[in-house]
PDB file with one MODEL, atoms N, CA, C and O in Angstrom:
MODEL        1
ATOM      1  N   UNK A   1       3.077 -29.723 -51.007  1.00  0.00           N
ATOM      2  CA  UNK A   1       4.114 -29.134 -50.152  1.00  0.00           C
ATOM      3  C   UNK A   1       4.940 -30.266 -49.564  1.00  0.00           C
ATOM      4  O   UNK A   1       4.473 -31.116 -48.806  1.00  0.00           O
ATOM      5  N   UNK A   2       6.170 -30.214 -49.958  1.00  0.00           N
ATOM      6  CA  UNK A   2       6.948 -31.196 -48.983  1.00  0.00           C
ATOM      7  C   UNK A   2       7.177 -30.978 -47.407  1.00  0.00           C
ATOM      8  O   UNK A   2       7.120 -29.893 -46.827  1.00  0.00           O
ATOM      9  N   UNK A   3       7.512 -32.533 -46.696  1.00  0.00           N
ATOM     10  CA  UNK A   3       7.472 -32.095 -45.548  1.00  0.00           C
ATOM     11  C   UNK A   3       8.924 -31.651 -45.115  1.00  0.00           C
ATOM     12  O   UNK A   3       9.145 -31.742 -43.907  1.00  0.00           O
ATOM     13  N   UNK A   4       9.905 -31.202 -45.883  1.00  0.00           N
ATOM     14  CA  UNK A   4      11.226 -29.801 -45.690  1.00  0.00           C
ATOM     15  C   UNK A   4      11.006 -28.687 -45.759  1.00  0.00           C
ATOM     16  O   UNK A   4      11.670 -27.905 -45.080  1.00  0.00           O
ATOM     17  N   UNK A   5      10.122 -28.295 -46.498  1.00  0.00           N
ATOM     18  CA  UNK A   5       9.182 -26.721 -46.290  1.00  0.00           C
ATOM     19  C   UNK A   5       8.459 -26.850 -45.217  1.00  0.00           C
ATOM     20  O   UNK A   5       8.529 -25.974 -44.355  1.00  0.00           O
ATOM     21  N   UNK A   6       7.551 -28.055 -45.036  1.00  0.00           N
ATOM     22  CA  UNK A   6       6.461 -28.068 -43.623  1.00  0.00           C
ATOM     23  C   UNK A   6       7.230 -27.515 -42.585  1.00  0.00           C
ATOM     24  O   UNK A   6       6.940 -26.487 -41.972  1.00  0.00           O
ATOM     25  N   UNK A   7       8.176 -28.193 -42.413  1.00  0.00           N
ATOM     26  CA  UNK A   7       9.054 -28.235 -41.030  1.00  0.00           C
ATOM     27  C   UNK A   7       9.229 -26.842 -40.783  1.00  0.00           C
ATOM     28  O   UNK A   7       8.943 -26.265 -39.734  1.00  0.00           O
ATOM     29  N   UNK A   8       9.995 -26.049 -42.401  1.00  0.00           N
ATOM     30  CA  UNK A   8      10.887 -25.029 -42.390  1.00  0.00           C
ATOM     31  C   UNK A   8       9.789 -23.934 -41.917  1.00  0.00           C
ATOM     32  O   UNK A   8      10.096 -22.962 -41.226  1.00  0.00           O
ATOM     33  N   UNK A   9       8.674 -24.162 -42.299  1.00  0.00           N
ATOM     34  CA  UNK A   9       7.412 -22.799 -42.136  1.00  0.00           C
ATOM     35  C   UNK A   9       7.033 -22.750 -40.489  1.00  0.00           C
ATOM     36  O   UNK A   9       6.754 -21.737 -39.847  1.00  0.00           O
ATOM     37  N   UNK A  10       7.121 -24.456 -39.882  1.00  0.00           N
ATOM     38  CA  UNK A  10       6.704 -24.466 -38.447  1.00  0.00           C
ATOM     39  C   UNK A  10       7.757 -23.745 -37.549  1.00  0.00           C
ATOM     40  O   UNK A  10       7.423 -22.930 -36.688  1.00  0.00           O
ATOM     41  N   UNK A  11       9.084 -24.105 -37.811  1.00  0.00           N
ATOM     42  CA  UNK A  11      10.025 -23.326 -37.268  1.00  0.00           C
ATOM     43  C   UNK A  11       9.954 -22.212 -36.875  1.00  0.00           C
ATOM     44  O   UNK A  11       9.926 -21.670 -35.770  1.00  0.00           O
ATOM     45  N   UNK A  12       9.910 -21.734 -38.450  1.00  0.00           N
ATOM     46  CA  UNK A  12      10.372 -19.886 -38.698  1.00  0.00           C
ATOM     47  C   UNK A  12       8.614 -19.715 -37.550  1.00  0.00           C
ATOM     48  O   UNK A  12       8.656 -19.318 -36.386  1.00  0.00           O
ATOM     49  N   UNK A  13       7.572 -20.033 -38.113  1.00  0.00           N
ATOM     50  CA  UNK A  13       6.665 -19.858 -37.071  1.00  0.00           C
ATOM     51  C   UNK A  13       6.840 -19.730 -35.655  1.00  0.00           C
ATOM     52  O   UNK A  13       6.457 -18.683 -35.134  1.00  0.00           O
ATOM     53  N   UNK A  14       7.561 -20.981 -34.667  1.00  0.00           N
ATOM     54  CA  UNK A  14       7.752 -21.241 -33.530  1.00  0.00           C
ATOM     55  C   UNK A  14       8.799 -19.687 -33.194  1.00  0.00           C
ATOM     56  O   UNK A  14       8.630 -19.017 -32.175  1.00  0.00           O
ATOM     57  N   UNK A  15       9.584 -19.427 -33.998  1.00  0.00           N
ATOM     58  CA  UNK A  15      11.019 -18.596 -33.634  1.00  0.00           C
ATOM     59  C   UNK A  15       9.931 -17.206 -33.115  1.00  0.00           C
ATOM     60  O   UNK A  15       9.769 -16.839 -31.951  1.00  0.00           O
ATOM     61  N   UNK A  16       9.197 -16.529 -34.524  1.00  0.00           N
ATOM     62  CA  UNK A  16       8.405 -15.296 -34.062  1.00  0.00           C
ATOM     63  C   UNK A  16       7.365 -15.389 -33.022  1.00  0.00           C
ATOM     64  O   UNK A  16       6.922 -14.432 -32.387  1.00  0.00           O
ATOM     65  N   UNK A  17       6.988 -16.702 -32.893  1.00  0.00           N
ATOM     66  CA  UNK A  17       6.398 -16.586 -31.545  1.00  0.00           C
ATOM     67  C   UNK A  17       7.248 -16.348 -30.069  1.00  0.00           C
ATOM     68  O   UNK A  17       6.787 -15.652 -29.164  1.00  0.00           O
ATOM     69  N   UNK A  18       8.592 -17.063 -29.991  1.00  0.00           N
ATOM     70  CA  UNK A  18       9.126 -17.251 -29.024  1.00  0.00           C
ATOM     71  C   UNK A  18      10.004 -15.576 -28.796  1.00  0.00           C
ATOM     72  O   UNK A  18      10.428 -15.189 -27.707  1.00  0.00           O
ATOM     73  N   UNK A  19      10.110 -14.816 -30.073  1.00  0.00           N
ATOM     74  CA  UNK A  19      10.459 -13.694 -30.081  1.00  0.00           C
ATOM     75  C   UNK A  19       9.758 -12.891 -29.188  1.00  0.00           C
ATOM     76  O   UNK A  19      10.061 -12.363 -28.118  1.00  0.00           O
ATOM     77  N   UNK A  20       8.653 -12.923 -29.935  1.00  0.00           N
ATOM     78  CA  UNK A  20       7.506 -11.659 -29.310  1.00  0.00           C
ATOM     79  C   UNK A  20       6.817 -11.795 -27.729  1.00  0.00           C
ATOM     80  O   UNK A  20       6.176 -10.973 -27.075  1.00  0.00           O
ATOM     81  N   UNK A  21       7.400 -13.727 -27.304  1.00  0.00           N
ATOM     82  CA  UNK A  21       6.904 -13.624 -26.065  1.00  0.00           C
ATOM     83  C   UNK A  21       8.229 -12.964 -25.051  1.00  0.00           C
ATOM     84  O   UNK A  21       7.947 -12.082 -24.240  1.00  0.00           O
ATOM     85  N   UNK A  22       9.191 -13.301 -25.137  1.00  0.00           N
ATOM     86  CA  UNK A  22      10.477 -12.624 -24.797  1.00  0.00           C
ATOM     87  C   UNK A  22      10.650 -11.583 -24.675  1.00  0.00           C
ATOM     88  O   UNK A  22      11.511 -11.297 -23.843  1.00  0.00           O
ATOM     89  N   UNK A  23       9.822 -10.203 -25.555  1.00  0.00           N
ATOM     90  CA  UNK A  23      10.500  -9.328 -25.490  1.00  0.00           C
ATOM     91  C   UNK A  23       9.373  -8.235 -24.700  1.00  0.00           C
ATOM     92  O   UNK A  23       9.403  -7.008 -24.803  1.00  0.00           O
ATOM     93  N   UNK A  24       8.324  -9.095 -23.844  1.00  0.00           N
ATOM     94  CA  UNK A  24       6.954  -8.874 -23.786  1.00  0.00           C
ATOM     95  C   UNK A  24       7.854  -8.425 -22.110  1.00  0.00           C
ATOM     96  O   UNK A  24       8.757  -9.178 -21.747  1.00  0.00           O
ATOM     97  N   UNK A  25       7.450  -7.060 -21.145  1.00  0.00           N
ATOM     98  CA  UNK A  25       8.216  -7.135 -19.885  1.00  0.00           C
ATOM     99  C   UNK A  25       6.596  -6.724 -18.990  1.00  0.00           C
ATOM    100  O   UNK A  25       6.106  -5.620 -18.748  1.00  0.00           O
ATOM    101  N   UNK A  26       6.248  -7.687 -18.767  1.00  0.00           N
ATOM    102  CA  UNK A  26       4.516  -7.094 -17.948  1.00  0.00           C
ATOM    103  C   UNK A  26       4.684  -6.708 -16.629  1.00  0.00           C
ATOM    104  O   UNK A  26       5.758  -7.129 -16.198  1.00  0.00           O
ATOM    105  N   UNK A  27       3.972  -5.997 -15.720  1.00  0.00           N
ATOM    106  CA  UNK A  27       3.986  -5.960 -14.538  1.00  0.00           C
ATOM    107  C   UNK A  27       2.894  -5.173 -14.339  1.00  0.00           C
ATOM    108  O   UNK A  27       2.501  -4.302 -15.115  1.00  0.00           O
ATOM    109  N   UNK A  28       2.411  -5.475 -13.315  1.00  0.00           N
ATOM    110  CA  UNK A  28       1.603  -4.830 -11.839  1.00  0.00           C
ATOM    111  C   UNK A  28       1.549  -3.594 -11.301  1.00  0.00           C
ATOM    112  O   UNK A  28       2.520  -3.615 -10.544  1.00  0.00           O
ATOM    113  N   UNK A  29       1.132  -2.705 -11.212  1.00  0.00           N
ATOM    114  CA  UNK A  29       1.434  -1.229 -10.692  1.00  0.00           C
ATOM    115  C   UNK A  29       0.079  -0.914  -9.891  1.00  0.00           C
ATOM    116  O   UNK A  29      -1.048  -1.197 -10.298  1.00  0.00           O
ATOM    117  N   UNK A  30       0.415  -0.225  -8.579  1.00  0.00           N
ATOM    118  CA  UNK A  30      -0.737   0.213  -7.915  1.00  0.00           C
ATOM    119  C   UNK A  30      -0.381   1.221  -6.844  1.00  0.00           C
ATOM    120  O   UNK A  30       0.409   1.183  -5.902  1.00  0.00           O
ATOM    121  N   UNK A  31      -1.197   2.109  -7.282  1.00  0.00           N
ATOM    122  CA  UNK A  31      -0.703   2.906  -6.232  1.00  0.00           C
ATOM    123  C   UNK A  31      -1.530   3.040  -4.963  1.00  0.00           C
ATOM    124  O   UNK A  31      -2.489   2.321  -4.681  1.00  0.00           O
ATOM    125  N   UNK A  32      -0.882   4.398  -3.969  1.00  0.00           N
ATOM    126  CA  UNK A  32      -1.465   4.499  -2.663  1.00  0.00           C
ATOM    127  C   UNK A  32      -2.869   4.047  -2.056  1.00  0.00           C
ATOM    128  O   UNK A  32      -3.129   3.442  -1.016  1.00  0.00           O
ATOM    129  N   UNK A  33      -3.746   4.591  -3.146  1.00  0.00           N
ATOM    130  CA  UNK A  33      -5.138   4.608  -3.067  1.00  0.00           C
ATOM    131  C   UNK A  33      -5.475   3.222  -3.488  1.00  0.00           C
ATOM    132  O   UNK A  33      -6.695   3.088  -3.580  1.00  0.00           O
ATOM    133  N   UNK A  34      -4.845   2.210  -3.758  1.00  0.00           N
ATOM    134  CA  UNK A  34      -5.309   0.432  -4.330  1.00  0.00           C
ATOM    135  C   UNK A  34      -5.680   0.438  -5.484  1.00  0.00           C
ATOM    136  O   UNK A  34      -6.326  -0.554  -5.823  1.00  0.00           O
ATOM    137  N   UNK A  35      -5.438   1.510  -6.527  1.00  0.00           N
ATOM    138  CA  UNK A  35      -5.365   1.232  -7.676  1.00  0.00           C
ATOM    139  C   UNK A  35      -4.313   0.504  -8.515  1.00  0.00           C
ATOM    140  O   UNK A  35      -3.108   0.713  -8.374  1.00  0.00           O
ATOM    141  N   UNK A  36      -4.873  -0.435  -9.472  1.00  0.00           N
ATOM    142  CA  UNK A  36      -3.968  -1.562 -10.158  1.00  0.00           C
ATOM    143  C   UNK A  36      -4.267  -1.615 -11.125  1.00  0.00           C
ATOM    144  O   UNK A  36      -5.449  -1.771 -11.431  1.00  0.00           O
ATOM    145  N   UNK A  37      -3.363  -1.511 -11.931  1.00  0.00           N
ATOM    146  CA  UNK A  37      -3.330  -2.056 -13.704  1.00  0.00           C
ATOM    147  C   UNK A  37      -2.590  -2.952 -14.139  1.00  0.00           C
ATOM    148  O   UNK A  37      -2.211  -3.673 -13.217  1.00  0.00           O
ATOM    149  N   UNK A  38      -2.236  -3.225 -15.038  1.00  0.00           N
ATOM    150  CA  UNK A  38      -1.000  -4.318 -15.368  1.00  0.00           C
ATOM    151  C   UNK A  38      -0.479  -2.891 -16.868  1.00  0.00           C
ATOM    152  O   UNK A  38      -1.132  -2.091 -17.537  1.00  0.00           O
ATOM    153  N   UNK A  39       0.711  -3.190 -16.791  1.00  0.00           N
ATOM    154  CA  UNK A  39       1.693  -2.568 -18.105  1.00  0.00           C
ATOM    155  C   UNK A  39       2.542  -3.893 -18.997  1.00  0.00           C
ATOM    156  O   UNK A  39       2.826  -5.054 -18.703  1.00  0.00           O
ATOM    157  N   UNK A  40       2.716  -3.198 -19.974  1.00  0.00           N
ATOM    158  CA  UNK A  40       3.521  -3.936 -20.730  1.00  0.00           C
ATOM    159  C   UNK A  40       4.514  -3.907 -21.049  1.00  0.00           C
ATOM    160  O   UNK A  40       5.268  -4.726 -21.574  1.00  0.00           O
ATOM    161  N   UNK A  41       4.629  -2.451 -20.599  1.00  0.00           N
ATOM    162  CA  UNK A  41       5.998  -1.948 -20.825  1.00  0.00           C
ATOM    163  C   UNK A  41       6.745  -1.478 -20.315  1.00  0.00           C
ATOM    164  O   UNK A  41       6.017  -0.764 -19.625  1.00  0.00           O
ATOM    165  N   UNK A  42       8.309  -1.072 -19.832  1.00  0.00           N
ATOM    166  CA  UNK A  42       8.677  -1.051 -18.524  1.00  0.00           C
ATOM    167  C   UNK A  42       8.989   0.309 -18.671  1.00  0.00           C
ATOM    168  O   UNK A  42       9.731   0.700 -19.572  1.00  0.00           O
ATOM    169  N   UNK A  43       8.312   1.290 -17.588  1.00  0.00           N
ATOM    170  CA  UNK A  43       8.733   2.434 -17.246  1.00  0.00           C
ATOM    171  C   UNK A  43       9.458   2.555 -15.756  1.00  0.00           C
ATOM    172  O   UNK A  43       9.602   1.741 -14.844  1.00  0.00           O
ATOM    173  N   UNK A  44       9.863   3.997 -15.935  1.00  0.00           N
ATOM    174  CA  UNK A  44      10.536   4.487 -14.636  1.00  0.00           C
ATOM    175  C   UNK A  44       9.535   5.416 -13.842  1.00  0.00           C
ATOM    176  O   UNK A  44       9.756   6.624 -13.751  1.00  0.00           O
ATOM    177  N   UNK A  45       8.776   5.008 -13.449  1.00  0.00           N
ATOM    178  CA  UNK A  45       8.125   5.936 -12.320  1.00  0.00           C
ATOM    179  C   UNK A  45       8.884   6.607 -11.413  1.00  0.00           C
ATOM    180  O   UNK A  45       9.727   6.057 -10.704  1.00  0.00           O
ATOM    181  N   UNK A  46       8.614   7.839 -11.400  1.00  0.00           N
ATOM    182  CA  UNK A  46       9.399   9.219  -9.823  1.00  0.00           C
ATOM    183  C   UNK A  46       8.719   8.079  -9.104  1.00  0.00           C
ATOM    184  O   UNK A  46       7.792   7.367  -9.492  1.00  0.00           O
ATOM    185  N   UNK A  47       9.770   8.062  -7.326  1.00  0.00           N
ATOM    186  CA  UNK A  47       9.188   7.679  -6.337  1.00  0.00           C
ATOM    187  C   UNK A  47       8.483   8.814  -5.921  1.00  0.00           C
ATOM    188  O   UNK A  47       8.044   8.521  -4.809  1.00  0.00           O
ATOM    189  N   UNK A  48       8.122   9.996  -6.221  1.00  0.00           N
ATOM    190  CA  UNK A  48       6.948  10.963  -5.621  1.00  0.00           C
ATOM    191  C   UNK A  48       5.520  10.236  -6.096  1.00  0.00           C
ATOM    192  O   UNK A  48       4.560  10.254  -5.325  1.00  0.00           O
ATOM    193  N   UNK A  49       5.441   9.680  -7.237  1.00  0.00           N
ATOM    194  CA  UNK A  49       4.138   9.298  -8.147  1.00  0.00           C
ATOM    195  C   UNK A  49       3.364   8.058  -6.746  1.00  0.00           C
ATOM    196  O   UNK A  49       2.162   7.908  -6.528  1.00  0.00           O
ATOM    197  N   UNK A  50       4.544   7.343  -6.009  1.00  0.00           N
ATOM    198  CA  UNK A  50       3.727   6.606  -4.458  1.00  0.00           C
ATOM    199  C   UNK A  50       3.774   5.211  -5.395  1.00  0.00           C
ATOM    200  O   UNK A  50       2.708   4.667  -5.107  1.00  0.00           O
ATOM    201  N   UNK A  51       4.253   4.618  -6.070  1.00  0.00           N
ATOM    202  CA  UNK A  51       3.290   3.744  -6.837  1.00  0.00           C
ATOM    203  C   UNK A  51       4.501   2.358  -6.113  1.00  0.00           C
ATOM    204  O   UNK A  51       5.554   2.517  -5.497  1.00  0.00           O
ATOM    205  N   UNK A  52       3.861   1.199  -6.477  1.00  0.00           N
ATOM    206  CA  UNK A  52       4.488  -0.173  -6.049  1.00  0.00           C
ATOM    207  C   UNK A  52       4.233  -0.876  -7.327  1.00  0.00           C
ATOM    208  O   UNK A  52       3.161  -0.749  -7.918  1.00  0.00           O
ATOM    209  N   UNK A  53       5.216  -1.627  -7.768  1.00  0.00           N
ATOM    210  CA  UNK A  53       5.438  -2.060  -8.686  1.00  0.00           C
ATOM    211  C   UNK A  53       5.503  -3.549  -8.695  1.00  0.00           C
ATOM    212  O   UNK A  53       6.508  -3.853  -8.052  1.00  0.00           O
ATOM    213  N   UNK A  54       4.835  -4.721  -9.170  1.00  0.00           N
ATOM    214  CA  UNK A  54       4.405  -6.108  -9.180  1.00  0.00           C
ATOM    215  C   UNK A  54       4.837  -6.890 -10.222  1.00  0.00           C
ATOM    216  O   UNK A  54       4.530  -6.680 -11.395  1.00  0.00           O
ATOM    217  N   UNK A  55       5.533  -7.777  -9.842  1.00  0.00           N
ATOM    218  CA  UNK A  55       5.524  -9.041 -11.357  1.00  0.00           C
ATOM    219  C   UNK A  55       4.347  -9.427 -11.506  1.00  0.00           C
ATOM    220  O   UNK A  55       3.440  -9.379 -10.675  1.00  0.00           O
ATOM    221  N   UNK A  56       4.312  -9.919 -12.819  1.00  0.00           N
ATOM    222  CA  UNK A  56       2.753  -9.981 -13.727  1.00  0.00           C
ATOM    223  C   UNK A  56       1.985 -10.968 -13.151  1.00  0.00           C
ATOM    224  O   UNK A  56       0.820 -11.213 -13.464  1.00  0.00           O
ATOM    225  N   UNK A  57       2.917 -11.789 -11.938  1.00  0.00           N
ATOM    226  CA  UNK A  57       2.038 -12.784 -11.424  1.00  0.00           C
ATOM    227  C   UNK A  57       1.420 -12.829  -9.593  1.00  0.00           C
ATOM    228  O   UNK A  57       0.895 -13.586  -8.777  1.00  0.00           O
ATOM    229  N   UNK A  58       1.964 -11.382  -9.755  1.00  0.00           N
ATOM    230  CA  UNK A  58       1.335 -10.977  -8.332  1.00  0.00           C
ATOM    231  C   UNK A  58      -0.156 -10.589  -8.254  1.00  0.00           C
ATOM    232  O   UNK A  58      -0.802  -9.879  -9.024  1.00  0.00           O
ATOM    233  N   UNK A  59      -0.514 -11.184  -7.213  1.00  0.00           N
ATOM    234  CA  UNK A  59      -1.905 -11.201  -6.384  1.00  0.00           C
ATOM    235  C   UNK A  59      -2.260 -11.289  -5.286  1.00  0.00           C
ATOM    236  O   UNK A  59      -2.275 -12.307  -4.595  1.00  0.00           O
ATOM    237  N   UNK A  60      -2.796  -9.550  -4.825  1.00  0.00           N
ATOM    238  CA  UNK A  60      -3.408  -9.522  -3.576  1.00  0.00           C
ATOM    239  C   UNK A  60      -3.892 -10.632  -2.617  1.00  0.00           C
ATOM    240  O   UNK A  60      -4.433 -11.676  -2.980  1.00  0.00           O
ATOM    241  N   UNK A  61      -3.640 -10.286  -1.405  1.00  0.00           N
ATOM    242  CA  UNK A  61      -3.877 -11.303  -0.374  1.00  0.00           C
ATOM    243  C   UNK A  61      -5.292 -10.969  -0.189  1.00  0.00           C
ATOM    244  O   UNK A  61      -5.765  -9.839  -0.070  1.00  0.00           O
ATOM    245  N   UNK A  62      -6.130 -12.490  -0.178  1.00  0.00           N
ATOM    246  CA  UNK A  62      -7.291 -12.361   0.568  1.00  0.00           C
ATOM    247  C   UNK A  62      -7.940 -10.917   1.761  1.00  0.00           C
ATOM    248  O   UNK A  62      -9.024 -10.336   1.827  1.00  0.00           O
ATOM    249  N   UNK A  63      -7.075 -10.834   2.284  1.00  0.00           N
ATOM    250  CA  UNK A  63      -7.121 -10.023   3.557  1.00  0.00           C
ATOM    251  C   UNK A  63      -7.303  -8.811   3.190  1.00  0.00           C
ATOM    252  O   UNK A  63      -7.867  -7.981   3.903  1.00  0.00           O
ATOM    253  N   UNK A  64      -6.719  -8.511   1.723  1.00  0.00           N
ATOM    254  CA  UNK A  64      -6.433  -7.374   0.959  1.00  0.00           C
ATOM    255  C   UNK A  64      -7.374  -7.318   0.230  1.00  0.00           C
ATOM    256  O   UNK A  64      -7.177  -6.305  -0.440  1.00  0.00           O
ATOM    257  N   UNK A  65      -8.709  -7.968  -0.216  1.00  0.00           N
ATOM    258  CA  UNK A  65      -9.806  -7.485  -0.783  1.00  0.00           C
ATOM    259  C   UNK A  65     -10.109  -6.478  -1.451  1.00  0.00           C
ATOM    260  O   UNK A  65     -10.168  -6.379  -2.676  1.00  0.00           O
ATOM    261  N   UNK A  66     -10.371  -5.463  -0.413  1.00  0.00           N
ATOM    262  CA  UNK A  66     -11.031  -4.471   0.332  1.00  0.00           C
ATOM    263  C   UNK A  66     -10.459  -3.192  -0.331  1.00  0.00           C
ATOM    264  O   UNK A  66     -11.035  -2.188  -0.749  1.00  0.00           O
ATOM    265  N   UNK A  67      -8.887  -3.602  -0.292  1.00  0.00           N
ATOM    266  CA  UNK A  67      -8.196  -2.038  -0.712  1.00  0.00           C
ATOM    267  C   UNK A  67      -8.006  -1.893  -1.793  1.00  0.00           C
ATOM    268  O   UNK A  67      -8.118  -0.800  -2.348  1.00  0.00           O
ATOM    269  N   UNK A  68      -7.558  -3.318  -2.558  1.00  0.00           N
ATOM    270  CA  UNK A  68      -7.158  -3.162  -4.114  1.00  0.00           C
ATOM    271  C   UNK A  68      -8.415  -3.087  -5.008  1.00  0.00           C
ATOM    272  O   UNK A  68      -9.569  -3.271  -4.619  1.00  0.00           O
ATOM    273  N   UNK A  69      -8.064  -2.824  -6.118  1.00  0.00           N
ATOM    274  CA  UNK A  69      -9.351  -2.751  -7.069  1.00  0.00           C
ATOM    275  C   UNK A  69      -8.534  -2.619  -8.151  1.00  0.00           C
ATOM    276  O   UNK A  69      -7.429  -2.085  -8.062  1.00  0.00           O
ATOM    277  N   UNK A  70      -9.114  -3.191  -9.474  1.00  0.00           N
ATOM    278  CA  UNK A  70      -8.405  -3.197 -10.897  1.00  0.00           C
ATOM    279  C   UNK A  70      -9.097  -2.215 -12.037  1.00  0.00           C
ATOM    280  O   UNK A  70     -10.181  -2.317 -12.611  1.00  0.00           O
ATOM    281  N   UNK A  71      -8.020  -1.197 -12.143  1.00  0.00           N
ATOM    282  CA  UNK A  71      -8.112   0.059 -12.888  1.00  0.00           C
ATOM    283  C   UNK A  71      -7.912  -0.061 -14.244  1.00  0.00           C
ATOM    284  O   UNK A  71      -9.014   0.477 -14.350  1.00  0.00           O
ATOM    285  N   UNK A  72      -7.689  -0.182 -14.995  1.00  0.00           N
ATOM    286  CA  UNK A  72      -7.102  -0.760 -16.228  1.00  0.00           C
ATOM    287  C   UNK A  72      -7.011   0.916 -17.200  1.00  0.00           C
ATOM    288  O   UNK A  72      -7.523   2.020 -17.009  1.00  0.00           O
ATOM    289  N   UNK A  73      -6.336   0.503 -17.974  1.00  0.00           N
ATOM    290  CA  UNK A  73      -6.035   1.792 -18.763  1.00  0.00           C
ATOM    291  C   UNK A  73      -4.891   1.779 -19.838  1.00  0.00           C
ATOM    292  O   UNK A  73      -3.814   1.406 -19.374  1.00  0.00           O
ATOM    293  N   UNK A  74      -4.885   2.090 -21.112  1.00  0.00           N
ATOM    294  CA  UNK A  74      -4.220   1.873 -22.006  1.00  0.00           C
ATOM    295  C   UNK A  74      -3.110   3.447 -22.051  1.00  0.00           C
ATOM    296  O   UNK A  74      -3.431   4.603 -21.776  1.00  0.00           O
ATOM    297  N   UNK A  75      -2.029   3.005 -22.416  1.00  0.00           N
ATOM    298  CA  UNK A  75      -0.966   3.900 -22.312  1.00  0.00           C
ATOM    299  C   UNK A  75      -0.126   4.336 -21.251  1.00  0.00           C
ATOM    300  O   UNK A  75      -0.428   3.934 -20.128  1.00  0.00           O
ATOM    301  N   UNK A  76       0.983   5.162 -21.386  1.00  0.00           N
ATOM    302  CA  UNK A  76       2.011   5.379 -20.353  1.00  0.00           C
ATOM    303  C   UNK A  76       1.351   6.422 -19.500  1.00  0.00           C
ATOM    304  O   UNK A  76       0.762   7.392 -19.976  1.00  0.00           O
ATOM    305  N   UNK A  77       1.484   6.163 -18.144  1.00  0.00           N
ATOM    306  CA  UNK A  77       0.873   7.165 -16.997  1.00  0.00           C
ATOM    307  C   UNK A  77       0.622   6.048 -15.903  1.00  0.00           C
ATOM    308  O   UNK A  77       0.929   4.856 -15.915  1.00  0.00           O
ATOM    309  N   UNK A  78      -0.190   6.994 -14.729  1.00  0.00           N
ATOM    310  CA  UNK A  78      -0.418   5.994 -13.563  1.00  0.00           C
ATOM    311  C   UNK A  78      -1.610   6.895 -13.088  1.00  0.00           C
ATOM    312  O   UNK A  78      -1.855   8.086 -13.275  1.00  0.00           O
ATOM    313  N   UNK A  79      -2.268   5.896 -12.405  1.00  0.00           N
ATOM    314  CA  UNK A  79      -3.571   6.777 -11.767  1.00  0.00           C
ATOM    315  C   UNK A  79      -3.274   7.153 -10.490  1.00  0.00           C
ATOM    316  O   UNK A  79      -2.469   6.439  -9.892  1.00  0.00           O
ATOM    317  N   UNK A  80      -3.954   8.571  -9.651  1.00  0.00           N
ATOM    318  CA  UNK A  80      -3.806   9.485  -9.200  1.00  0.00           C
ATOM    319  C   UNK A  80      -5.626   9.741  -8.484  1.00  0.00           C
ATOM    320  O   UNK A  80      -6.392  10.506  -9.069  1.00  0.00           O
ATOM    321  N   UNK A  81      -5.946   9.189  -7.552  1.00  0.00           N
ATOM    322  CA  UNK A  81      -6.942   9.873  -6.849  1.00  0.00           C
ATOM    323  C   UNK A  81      -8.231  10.097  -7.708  1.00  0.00           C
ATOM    324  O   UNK A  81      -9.064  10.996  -7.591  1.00  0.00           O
ATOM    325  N   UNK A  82      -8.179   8.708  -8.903  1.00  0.00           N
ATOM    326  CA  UNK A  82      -9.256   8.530  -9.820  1.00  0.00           C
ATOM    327  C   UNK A  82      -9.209   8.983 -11.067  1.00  0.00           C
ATOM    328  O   UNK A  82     -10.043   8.732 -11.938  1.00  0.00           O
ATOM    329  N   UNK A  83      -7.727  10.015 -11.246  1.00  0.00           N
ATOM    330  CA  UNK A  83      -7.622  10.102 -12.807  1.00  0.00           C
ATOM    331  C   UNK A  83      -6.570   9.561 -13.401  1.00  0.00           C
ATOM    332  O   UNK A  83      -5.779   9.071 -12.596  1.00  0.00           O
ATOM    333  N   UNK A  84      -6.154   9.434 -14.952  1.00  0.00           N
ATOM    334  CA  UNK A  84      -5.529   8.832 -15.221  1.00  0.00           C
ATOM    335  C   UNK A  84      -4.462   9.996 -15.495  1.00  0.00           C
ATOM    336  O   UNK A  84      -4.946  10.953 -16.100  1.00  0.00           O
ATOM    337  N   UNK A  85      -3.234  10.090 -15.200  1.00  0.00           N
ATOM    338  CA  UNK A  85      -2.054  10.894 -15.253  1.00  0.00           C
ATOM    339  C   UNK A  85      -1.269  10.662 -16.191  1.00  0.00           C
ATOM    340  O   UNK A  85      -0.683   9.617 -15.906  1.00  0.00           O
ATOM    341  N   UNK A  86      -0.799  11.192 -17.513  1.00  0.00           N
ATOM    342  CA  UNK A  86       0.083  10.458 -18.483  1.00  0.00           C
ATOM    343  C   UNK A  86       1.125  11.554 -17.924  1.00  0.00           C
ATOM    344  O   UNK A  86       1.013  12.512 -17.160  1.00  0.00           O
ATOM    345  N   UNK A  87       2.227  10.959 -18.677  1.00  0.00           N
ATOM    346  CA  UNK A  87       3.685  11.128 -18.504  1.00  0.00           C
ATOM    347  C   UNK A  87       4.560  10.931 -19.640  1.00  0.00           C
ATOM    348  O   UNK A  87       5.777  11.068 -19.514  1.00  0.00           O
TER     349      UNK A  87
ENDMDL
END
């Protein structure tokens, strides 16, 4: 393999990585009750649903222990008083 293909394969490599991290929109969601997940994808939650919405690099304050807790859950919805609610 020459190193003009090497290069050309690391590239095209580097590009689909830098794609797929770009188009990646994460965030934080928790609602009333201190439930928290992280999403990947950006929805519109009703403000009736109560929920607060976090960049992917937000983290509870010490002080805040107590209330939050990490829910996790795959797919579109938000949790609700221990269940998971799709939408």
């Amino acid at each position: 393999m020459s190193l003009k293909n090497l290069l050309l394969g690391a590239a095209i490599g580097a590009g689909a990585i830098i794609a797929s991290a770009s188009g990646a929109s994460a965030a934080i969601v928790c609602n009333r009750e201190g439930d928290c997940w992280h999403t990947t994808a950006k929805y519109t939650y009703k403000p009736s649903f109560g929920l607060s919405i976090h960049t992917n690099s937000w983290k509870w304050k010490d002080t805040d222990k107590d209330r939050y807790h990490w829910r996790e859950h795959d797919g579109r919805g938000y949790w609700r008083k221990g269940v998971w609610v799709t939408f």
